[in-house]
N, C-alpha and C positions, 0 to 999 in steps of 0.2 A: 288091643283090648276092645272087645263087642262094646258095641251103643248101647245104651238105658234107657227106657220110657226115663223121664223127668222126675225125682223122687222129693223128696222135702229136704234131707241132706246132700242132694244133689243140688238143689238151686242156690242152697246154704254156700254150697262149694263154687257154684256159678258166678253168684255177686260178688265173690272174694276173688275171685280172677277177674273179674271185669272193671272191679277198682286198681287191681295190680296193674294192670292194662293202661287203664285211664291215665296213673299215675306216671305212664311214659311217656304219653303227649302220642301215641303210637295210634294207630284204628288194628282193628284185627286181621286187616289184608296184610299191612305194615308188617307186623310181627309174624306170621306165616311165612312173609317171603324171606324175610331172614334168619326163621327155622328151619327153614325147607316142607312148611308143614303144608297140607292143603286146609287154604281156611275153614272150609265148611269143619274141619275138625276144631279147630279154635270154635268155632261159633256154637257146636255142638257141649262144648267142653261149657262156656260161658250161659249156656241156655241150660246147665242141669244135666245133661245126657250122658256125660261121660266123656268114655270113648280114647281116653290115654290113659298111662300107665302112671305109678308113681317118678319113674325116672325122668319120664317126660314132663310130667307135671314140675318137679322139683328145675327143669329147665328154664322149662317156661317162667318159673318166679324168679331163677337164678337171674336170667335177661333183664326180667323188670326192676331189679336190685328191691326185690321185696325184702323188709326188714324179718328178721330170722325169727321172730314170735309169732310174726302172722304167717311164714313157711309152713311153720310146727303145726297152725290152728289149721292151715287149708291141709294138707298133708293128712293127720287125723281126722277131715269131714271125706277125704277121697278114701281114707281105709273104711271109713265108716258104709261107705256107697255098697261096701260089699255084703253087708248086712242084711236082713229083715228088720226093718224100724232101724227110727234115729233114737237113741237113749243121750238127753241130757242131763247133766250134775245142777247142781244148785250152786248159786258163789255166795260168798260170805255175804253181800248188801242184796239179796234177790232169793227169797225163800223157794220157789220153785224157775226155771227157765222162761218165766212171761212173755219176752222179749221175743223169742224164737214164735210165738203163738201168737202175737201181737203181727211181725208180719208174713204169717201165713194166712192170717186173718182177713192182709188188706187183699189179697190176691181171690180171695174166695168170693164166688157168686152166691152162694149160699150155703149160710151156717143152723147147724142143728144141734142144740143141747139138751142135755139130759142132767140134770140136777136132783143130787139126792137128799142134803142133808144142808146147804144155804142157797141164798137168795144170789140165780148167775150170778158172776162178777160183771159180765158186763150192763147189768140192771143197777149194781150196787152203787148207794151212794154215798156221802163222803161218811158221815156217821158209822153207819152201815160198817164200812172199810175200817176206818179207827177202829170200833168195837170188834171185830174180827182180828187183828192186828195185836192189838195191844192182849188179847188172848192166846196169840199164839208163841208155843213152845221154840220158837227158832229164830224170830222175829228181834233183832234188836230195838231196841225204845228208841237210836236215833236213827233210823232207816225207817219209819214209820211214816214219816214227810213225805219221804221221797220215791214212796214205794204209793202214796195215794196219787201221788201227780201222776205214777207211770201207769196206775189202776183206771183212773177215773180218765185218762190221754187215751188209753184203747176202746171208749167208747165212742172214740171218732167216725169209727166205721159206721155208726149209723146213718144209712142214706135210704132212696129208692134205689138204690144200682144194687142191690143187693135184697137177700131172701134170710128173715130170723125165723127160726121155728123152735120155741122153747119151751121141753116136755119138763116140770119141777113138781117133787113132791110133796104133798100138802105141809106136812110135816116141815119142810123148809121154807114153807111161809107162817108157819106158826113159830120156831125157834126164835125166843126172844133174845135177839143181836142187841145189843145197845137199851135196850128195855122196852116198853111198852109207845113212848113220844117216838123213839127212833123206829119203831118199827111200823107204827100209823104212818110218816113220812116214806120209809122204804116204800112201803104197799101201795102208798097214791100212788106213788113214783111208777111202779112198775104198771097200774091202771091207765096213767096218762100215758106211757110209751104202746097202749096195746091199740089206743087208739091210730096209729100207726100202718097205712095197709099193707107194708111187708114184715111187720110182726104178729106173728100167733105164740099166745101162752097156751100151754095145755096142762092142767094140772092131774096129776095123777094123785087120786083122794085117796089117804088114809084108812078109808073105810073099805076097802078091796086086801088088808091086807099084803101077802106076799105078792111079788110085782117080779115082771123082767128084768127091772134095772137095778137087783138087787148086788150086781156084781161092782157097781159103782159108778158115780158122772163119768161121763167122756164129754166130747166134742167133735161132731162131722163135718169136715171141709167140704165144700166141692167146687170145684174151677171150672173156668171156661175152658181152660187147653190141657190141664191135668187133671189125673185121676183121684179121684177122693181119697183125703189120708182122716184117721181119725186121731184124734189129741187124747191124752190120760194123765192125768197128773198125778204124783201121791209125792210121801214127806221130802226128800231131798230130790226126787228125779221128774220130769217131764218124758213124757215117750209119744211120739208120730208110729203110727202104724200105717203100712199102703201098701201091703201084702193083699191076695183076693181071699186069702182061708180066715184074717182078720176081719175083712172089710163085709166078708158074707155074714161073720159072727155080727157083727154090731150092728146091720142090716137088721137081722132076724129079732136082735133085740127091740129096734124106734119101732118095727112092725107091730111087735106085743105090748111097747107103750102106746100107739095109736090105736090099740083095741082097748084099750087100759083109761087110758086118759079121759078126762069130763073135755068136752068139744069145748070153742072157744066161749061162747059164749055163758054157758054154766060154768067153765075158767072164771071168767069176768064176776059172775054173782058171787061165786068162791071168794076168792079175794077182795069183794065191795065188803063182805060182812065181814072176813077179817080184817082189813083196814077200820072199820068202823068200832071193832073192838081194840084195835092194837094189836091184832093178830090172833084174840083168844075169841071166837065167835061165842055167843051164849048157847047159840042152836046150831048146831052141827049141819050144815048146807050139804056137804058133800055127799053123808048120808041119805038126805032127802033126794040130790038128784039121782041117786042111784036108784032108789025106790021109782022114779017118776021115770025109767027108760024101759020101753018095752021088753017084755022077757022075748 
């Protein structure tokens, strides 16, 4: 079987052999020589690339006495490789695939969202999260806990080692989450992380009407050693796209929200005066700054 660029359910498939690996006390020259394999195929296999078959693959975990549920789980990520995009399910305690986005998240040099209708998740805070939660149609009342620990844990990734670039619709910082108290706290919150020099907010105001990103939020990865995939979420599924007919589409889109969007800084006055109301401004800013940019 031909080699892969490195995909998102190829690295999925990578870390789950190189724990099978791990767990033989083996290194990968080790196990090569007693497949008869040449390593650089094992290392290609463990680095996301591919490059064997299922039969082979189904060896190589037979070797490692991988237990048979996690055969099944690597097994369906290698049929998956054959794919365009990774499509995952939702589980019963996990309303959408988080998990899977959380760490593609950590690998990423720089991440770009696009938000349409709430405040990112990974801005949101704990209120925020509960009032969101305890709204939603899928959501059990006791996975509510434990689904903020795993919400408010993925905002770890915030460092200098990395790039935030976060395009949100007015409109999702005026939706009152939690009411009027909770959403003056969201709104500081998201004011004091702008302070931040690798995060930019860019609001895209309300007042422009229809917009690019009317198709819905995403999320763009981009890595130091692989290719940009983009994230999508809706009710039970998460989806990685890292196709180039995908990647040029949601290109063309942040482009029309970066003509679209008020620049950082009228962001910032944006948001000062709905935080100050609780999210309902008396005067309409966004309006104004539109008025005040050169025709």
């Amino acid at each position: 079987m031909p080699k892969r660029n490195s995909s998102v359910v190829g690295r999925e498939l990578g870390e789950g052999v190189r724990h099978a690996i791990e767990q033989t006390g083996m290194t990968q020259r080790m196990l090569a020589e007693v497949l008869d394999w040449q390593e650089a195929k094992i290392s290609d296999l463990a680095n996301g690339k591919g490059g064997v078959n299922e039969s082979e693959l189904r060896e190589l975990l037979a070797y490692c006495r991988t237990a048979r549920d996690e055969v099944n789980r690597l097994v369906a990520l290698h049929r998956e490789t054959r794919e365009r995009g990774w499509l995952l399910f939702s589980m019963p305690d996990q309303p959408i695939p988080l998990q899977a986005l959380i760490d593609q998240e950590r690998l990423a040099k720089k991440i770009t969202v696009w938000s349409l209708t709430f405040v990112p998740g990974l801005f949101q805070i704990t209120a925020y999260i509960r009032a969101q939660l305890e709204r939603s149609a899928r959501v059990d009342p006791t996975d509510i806990d434990t689904l903020i620990r795993l919400k408010l844990g993925r905002q770890a990734i915030f460092n200098s080692s990395r790039e935030f670039l976060f395009y949100i619709h007015e409109n999702a910082l005026r939706l009152q989450v939690g009411g009027p108290e909770v959403m003056q706290t969201q709104l500081l919150h998201i004011l004091t992380m702008m302070v931040r020099p690798y995060i930019t907010v860019r609001v895209v105001p309300a007042a422009i009407g229809a917009h690019a990103g009317g198709s819905g939020p995403f999320t763009k990865l981009e890595y130091h050693k692989y290719q940009p995939v983009i994230w999508t979420e809706f009710l039970r599924t998460g989806l990685f796209l890292d196709d180039k007919e995908s990647l040029d589409d949601y290109d063309q889109v942040l482009k029309r929200l970066d003509k679209e969007a008020l620049d950082a800084e009228e962001s910032r006055r944006l948001i000062s005066s709905l935080e100050a109301q609780g999210g309902v401004p008396l005067v309409d800013l966004a309006q104004e700054q539109l008025q005040r940019r050169p025709q």
